[in-house]
N, CA, C and O of each residue as an XYZ file, in Angstrom:
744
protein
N    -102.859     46.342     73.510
C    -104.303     46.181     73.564
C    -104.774     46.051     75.009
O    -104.032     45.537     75.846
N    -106.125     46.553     75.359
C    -106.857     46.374     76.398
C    -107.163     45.149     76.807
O    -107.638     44.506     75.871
N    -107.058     44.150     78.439
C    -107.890     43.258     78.503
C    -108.306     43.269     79.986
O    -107.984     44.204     80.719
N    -108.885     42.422     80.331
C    -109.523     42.347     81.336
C    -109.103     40.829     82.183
O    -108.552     39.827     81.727
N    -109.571     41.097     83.488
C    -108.481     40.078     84.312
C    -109.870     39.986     84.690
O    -110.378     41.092     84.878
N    -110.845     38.732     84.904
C    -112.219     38.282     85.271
C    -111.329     37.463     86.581
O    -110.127     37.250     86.422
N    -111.790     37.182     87.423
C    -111.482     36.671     88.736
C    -113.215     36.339     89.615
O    -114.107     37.010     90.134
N    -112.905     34.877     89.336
C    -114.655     34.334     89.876
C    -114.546     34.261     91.051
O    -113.537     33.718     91.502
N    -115.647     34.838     92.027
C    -115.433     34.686     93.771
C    -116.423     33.985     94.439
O    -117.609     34.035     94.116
N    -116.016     33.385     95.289
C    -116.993     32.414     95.958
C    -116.151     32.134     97.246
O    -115.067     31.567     97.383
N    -117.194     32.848     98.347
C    -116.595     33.000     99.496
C    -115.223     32.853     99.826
O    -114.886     31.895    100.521
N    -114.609     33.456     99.528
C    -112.882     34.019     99.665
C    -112.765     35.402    100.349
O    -111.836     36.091     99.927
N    -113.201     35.706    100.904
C    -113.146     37.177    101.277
C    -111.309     37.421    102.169
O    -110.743     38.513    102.226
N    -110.746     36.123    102.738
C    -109.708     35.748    103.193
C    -108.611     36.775    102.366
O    -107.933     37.687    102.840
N    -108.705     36.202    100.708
C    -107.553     36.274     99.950
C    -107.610     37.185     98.930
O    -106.630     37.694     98.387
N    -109.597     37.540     98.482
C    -109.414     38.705     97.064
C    -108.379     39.948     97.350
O    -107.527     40.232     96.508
N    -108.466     40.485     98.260
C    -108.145     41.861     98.120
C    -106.316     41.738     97.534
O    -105.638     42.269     96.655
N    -106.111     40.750     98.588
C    -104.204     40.288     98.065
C    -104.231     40.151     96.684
O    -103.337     40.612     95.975
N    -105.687     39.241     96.028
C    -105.403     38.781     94.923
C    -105.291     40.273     93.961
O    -104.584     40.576     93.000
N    -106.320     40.986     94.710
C    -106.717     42.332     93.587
C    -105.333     43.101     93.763
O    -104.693     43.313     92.733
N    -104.915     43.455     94.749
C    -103.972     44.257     94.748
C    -102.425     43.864     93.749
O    -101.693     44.638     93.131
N    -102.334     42.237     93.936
C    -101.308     42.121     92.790
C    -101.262     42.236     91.229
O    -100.322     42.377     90.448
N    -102.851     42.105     91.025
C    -103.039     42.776     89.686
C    -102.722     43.867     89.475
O    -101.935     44.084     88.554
N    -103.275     45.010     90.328
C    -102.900     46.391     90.248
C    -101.430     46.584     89.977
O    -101.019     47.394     89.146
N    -100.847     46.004     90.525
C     -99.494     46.018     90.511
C     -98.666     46.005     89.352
O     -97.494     46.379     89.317
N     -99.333     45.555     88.410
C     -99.421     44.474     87.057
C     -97.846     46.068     86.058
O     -97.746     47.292     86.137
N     -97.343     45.380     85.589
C     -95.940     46.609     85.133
C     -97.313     46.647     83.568
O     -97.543     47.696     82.966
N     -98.009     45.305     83.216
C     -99.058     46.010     81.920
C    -100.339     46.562     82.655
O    -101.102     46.050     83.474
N    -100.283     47.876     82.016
C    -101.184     48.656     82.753
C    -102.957     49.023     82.072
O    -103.832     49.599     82.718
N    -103.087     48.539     80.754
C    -103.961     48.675     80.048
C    -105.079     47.445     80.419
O    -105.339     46.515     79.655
N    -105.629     47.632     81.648
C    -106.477     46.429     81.846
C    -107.864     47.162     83.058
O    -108.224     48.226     83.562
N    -108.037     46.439     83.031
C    -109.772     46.202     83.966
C    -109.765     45.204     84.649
O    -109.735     44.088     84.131
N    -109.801     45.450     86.370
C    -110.422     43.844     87.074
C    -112.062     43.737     86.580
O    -112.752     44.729     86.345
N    -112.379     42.789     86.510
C    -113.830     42.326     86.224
C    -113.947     41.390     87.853
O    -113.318     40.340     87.728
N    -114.436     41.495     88.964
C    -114.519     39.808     90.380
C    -115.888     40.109     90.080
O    -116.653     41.031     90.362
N    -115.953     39.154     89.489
C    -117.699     38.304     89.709
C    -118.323     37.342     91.333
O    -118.232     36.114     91.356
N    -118.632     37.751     91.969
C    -119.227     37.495     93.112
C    -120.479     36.596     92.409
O    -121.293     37.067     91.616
N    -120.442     34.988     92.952
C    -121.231     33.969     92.568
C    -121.682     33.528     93.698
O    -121.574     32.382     94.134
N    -122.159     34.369     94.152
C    -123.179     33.924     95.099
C    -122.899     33.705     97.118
O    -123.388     33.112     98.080
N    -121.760     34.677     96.759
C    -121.281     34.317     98.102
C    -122.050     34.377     99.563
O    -122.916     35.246     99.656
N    -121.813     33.537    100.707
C    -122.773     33.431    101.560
C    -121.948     34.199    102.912
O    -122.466     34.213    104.028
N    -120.498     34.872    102.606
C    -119.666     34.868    103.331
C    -119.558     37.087    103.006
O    -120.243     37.805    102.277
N    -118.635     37.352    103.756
C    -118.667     39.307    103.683
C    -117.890     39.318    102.452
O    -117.762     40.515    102.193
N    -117.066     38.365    101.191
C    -116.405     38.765    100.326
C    -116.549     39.919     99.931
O    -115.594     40.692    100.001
N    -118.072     40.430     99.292
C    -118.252     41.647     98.213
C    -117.934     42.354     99.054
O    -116.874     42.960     98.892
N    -118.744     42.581    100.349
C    -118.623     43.858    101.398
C    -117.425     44.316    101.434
O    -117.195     45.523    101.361
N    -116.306     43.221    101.575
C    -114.969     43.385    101.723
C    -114.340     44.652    100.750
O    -113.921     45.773    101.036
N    -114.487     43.889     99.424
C    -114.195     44.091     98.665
C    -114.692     45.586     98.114
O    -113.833     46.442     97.903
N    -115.359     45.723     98.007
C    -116.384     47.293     98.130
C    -115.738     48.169     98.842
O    -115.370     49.190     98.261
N    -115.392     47.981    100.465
C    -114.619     49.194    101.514
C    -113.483     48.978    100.829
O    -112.978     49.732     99.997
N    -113.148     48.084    101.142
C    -111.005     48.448    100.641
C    -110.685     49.218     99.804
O    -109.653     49.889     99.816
N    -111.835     49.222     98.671
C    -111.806     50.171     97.297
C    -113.161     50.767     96.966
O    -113.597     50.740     95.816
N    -113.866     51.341     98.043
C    -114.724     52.618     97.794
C    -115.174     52.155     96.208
O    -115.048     52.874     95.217
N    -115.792     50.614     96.226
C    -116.971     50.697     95.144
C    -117.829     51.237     95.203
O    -118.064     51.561     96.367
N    -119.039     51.802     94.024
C    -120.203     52.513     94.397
C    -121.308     51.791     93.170
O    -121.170     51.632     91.957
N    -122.332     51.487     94.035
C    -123.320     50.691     92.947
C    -123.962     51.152     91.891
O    -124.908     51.879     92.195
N    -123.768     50.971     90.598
C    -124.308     51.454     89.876
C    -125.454     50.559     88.976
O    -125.990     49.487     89.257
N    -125.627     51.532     87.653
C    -126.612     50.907     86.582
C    -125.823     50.580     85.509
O    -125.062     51.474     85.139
N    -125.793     49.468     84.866
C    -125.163     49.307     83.895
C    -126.039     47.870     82.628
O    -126.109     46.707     83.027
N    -126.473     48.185     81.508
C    -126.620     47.140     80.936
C    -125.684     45.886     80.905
O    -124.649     46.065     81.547
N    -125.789     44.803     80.382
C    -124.661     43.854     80.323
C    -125.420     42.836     78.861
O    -126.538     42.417     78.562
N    -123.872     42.797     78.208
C    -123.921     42.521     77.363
C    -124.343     41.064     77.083
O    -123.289     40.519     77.414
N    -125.302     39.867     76.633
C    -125.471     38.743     77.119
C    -125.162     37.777     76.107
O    -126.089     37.028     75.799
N    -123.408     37.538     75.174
C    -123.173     36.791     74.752
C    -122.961     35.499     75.052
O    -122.908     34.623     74.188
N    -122.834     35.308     76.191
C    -122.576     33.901     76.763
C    -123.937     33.393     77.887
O    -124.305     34.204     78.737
N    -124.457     32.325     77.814
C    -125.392     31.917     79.253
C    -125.160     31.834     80.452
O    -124.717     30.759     80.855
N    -125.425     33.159     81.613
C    -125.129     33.045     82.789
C    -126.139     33.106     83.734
O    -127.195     33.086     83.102
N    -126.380     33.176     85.023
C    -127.087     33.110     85.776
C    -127.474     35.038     86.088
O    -126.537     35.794     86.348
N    -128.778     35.511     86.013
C    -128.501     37.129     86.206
C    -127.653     37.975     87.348
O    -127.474     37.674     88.528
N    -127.328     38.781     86.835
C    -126.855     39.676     88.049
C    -127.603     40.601     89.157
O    -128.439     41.390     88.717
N    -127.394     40.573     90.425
C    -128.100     41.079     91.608
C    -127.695     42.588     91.227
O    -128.638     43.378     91.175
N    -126.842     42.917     91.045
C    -125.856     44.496     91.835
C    -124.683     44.216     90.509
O    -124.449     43.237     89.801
N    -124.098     45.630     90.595
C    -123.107     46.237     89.749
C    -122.559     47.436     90.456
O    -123.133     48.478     90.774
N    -120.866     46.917     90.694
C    -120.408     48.213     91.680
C    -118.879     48.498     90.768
O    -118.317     47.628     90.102
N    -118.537     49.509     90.886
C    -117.579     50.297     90.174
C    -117.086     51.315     91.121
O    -117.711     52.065     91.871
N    -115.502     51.132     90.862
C    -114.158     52.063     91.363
C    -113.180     51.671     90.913
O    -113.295     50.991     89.893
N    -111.623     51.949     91.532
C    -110.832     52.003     90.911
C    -109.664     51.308     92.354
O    -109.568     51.463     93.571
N    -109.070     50.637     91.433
C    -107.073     50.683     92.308
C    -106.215     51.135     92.148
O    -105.312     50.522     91.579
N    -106.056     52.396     92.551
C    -105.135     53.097     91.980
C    -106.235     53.902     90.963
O    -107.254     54.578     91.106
N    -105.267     53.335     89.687
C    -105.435     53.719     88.412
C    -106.317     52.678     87.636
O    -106.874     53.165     86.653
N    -106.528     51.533     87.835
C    -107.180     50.122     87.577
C    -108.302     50.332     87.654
O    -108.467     50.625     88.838
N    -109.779     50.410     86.867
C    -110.817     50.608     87.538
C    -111.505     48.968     87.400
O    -111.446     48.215     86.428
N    -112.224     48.723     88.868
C    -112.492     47.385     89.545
C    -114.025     47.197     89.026
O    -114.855     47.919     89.578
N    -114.338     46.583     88.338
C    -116.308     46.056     88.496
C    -116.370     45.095     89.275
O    -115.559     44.196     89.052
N    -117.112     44.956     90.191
C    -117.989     44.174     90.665
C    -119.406     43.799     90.573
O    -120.368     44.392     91.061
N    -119.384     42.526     89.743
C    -120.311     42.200     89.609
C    -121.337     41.101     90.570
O    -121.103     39.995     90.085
N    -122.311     40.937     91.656
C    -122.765     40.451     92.195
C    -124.105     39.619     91.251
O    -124.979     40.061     90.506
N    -123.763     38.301     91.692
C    -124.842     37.433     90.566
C    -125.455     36.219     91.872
O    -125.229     36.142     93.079
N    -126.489     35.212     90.719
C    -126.914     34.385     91.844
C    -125.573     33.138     91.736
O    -124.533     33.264     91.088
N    -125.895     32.222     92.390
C    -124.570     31.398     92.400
C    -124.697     30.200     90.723
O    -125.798     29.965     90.225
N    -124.006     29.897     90.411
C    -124.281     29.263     89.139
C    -122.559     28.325     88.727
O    -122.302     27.673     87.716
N    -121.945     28.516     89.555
C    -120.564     27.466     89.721
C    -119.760     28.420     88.818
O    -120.353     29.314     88.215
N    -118.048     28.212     88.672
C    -117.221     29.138     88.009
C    -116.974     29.589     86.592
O    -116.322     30.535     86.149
N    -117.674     28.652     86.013
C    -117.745     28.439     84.851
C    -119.030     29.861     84.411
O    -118.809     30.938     83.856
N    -119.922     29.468     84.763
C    -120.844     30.923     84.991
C    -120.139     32.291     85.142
O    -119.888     33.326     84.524
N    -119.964     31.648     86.390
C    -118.896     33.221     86.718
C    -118.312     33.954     85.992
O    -118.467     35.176     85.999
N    -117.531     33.325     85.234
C    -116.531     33.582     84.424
C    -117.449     34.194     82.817
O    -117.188     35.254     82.248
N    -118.296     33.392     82.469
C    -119.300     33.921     81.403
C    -119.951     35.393     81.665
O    -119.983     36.372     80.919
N    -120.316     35.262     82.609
C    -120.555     36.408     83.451
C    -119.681     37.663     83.175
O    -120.127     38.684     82.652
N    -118.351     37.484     83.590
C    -117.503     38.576     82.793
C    -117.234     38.488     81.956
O    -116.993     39.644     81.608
N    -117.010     37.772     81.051
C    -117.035     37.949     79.379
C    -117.572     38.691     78.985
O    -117.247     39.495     78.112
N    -118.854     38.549     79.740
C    -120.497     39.530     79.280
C    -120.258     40.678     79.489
O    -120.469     41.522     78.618
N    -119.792     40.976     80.615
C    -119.448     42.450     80.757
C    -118.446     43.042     80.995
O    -118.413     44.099     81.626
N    -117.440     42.435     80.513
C    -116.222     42.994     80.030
C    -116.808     43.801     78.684
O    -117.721     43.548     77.898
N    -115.371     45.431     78.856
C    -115.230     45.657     77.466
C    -114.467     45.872     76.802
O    -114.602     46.748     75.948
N    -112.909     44.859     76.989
C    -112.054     44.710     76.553
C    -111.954     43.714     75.716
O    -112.527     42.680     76.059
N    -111.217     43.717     74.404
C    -111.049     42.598     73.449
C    -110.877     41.239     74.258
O    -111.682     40.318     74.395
N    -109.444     41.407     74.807
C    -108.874     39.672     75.711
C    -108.982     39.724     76.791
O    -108.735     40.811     77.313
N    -109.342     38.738     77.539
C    -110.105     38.664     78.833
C    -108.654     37.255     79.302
O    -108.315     36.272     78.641
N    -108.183     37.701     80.518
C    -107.657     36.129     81.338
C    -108.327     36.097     82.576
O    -108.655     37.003     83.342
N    -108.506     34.523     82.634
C    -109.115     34.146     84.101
C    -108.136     33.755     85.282
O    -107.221     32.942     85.146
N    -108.346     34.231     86.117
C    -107.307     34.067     87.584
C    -108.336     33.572     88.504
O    -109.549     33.765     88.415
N    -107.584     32.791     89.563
C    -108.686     32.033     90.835
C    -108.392     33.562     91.855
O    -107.488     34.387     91.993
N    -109.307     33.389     92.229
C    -109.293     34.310     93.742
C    -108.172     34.489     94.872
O    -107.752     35.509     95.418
N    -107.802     33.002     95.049
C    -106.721     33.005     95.831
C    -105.453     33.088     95.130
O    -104.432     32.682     95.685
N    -105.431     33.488     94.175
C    -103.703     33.760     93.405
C    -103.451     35.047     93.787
O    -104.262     35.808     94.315
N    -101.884     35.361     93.408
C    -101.220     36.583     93.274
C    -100.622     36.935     92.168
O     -99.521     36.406     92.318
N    -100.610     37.193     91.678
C     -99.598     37.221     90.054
C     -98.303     38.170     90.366
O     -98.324     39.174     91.078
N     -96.990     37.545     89.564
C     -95.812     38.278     89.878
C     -95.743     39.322     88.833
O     -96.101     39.166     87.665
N     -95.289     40.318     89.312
C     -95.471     41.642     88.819
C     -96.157     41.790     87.292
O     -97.209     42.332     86.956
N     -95.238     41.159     86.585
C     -94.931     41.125     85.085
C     -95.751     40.092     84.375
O     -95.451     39.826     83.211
N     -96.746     39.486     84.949
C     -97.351     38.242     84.713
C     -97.934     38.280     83.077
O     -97.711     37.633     82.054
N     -99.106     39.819     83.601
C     -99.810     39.896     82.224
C     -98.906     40.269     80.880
O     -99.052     39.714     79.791
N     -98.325     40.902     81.055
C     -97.052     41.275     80.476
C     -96.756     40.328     79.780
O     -97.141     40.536     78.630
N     -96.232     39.324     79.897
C     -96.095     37.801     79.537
C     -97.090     37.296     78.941
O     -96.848     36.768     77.855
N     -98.150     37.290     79.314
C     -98.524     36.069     79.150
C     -99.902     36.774     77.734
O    -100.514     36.177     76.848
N     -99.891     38.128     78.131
C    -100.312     38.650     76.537
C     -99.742     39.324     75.370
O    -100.289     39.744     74.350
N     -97.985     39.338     75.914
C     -97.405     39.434     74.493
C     -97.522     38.548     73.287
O     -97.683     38.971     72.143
N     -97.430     37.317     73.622
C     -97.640     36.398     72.155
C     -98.724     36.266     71.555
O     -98.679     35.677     70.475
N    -100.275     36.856     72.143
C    -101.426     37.297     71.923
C    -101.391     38.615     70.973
O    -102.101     38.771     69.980
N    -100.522     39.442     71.418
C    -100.864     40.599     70.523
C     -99.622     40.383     69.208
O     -99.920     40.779     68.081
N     -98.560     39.885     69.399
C     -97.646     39.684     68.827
C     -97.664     39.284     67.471
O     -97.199     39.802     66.456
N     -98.691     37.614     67.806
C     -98.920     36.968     66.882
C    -100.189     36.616     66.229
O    -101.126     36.576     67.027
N    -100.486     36.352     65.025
C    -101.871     36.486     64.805
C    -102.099     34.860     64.814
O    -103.285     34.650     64.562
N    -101.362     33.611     65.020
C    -101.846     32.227     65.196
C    -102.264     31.932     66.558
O    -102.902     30.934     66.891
N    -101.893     32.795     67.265
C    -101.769     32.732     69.252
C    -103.355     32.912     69.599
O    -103.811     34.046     69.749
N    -103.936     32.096     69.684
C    -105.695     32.076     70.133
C    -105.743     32.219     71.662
O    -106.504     33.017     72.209
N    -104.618     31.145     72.556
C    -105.161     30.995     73.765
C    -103.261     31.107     74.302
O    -102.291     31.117     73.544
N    -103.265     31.181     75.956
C    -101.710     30.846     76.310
C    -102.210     31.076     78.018
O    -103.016     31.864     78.511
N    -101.440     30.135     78.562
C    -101.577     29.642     79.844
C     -99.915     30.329     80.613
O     -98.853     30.710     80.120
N    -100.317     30.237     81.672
C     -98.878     30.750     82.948
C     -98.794     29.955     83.638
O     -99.697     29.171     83.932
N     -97.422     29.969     84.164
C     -97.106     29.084     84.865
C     -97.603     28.948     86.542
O     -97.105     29.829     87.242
N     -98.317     28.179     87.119
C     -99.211     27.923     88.140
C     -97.992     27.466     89.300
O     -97.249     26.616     88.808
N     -97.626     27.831     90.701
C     -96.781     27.343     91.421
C     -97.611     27.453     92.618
O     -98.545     28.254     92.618
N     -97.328     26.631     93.771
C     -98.155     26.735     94.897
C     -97.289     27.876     95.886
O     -96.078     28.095     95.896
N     -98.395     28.516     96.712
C     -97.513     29.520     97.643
C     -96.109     29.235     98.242
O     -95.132     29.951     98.460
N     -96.465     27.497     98.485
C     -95.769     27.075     99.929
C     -94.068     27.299     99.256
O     -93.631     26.810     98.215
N     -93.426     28.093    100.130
C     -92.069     27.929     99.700
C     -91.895     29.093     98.951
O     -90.787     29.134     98.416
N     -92.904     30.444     98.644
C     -92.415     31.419     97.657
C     -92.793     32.439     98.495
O     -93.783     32.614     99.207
N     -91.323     33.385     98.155
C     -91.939     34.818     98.633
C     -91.861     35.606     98.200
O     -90.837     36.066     97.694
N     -93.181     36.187     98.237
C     -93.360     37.522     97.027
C     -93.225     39.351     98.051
O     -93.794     39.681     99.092
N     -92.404     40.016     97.312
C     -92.278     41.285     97.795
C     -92.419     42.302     96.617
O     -91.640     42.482     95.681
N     -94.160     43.214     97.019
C     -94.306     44.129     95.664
C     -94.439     43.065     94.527
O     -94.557     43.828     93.568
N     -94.490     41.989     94.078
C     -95.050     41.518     92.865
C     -93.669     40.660     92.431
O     -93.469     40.170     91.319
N     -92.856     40.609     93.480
C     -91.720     40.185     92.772
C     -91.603     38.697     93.484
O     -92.332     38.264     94.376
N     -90.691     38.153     92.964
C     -89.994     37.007     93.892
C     -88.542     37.051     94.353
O     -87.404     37.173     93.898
N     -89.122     36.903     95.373
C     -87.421     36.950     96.391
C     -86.696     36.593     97.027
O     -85.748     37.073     97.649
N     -87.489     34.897     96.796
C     -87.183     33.958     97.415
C     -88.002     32.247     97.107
O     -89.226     32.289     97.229
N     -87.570     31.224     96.838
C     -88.132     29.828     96.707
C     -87.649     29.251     96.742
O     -86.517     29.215     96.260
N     -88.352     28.203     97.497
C     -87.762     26.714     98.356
C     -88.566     25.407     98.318
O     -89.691     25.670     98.742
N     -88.484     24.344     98.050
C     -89.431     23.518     98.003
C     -89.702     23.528    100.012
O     -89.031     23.807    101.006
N     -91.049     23.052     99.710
C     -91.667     23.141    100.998
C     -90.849     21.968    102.403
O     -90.234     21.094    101.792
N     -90.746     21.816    103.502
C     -90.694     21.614    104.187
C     -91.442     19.729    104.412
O     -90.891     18.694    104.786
N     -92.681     19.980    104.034
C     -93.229     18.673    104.276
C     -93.313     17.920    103.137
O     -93.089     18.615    102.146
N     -93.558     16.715    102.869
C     -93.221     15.428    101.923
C     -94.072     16.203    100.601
O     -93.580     16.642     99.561
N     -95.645     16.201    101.073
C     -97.005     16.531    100.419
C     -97.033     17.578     99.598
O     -97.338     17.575     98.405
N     -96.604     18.761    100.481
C     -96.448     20.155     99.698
C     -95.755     19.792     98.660
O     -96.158     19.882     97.500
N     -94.337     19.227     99.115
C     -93.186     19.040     98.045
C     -93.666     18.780     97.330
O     -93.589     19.544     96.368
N     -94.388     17.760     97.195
C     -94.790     16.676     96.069
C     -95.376     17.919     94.792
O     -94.917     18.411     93.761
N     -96.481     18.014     95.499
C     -97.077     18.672     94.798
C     -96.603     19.667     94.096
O     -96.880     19.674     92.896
N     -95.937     20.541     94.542
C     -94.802     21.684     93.916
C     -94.099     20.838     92.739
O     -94.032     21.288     91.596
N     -93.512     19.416     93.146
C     -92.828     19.037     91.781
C     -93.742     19.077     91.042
O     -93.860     19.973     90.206
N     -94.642     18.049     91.201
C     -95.691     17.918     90.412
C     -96.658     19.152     89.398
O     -97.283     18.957     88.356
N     -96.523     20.050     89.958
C     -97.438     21.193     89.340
C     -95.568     21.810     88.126
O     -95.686     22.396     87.050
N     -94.487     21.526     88.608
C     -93.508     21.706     88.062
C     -93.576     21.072     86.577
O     -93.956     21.621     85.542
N     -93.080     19.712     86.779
C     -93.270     18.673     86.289
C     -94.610     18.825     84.923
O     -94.384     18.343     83.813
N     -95.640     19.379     85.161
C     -96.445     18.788     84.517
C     -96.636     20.156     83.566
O     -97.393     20.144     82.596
N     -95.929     21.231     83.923
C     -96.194     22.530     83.478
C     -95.144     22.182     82.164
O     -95.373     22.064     80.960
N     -93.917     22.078     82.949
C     -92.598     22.119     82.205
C     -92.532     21.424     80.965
O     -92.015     21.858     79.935
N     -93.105     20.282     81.127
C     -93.463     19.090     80.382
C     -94.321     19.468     78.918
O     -93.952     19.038     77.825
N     -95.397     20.253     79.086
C     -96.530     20.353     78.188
C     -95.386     21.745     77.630
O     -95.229     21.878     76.417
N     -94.840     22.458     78.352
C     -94.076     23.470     77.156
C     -93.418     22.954     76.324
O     -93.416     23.700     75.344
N     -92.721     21.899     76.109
C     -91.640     21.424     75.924
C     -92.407     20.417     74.450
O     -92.026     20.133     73.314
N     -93.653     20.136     75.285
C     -93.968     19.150     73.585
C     -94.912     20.452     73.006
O     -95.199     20.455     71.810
N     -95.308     21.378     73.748
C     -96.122     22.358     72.277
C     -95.097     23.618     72.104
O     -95.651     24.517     71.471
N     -93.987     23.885     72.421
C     -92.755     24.431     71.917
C     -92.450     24.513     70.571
O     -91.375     24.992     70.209
């Protein structure tokens, strides 16, 4: 099945394109980026537009959920991936994200932050037990912080807990708390 990868932006212009490009990457290929631009005060969209020769168009949008309206509607492709950009007024992520629901037109929609990368095979994962099973409503991935991972092409090829006390911590911790919740809804 078709879904769509919604990714809410708010001045990141730093990290989308990394983020977009590891989607593309994605080994499941039946999808749509949806980056909702919420209002950014920073070159994000602009960015985002050259790297991938968006072009603004007209498009209705579908208004099942309450969002803040949209400014602009731009459309192209990565690769083979074709990208919407949607430009809106600012309305926090939660909006954002309603926002592409709305105009998505794929059945299952997952939300990613801006500054992530996903490893190759992510969606792959994480919407097989979605299509698989008919009790599977919702399913989460596993969240790790950069510090200490290295990704080549979508892969991993390397991880280390970090260097300083803090990072560490946190790395267990995001470990820890992931590992934990599989284990009691298993």
């Amino acid at each position: 099945d078709r879904i769509s990868v919604i990714v809410a932006v708010y001045n990141i212009e730093a990290y989308l394109e990394k983020c977009v490009r590891s989607i593309r990457r994605q080994t499941y290929r039946n999808l749509q980026i949806i980056l909702v631009d919420d209002g950014s005060t920073d070159d994000t969209a602009q960015q985002v537009i050259d790297a991938f020769d968006l072009h603004e168009i007209e498009r209705p949008i579908r208004q099942q959920l309450p969002c803040n309206p949209a400014k602009s509607i731009w459309s192209g492709s990565a690769g083979n991936v074709p990208i919407t950009l949607v430009r809106k007024e600012n309305g926090g992520k939660a909006d954002a994200l309603n926002m592409g629901i709305n105009i998505s037109q794929y059945p299952y929609f997952v939300g990613i932050d801006a500054d992530s990368v996903l490893q190759y095979d992510s969606l792959h994962e994480i919407v097989t037990p979605v299509i698989e099973y008919d009790n599977v409503v919702a399913v989460g991935g596993l969240v790790r912080l950069s510090n200490g991972v290295e990704l080549k092409d979508g892969r991993l090829t390397s991880y280390s807990l970090p260097k300083q006390v803090i990072p560490a911590m946190q790395v267990l911790e995001y470990d820890r708390s992931f590992l934990s919740a599989r284990i009691l809804f298993d």
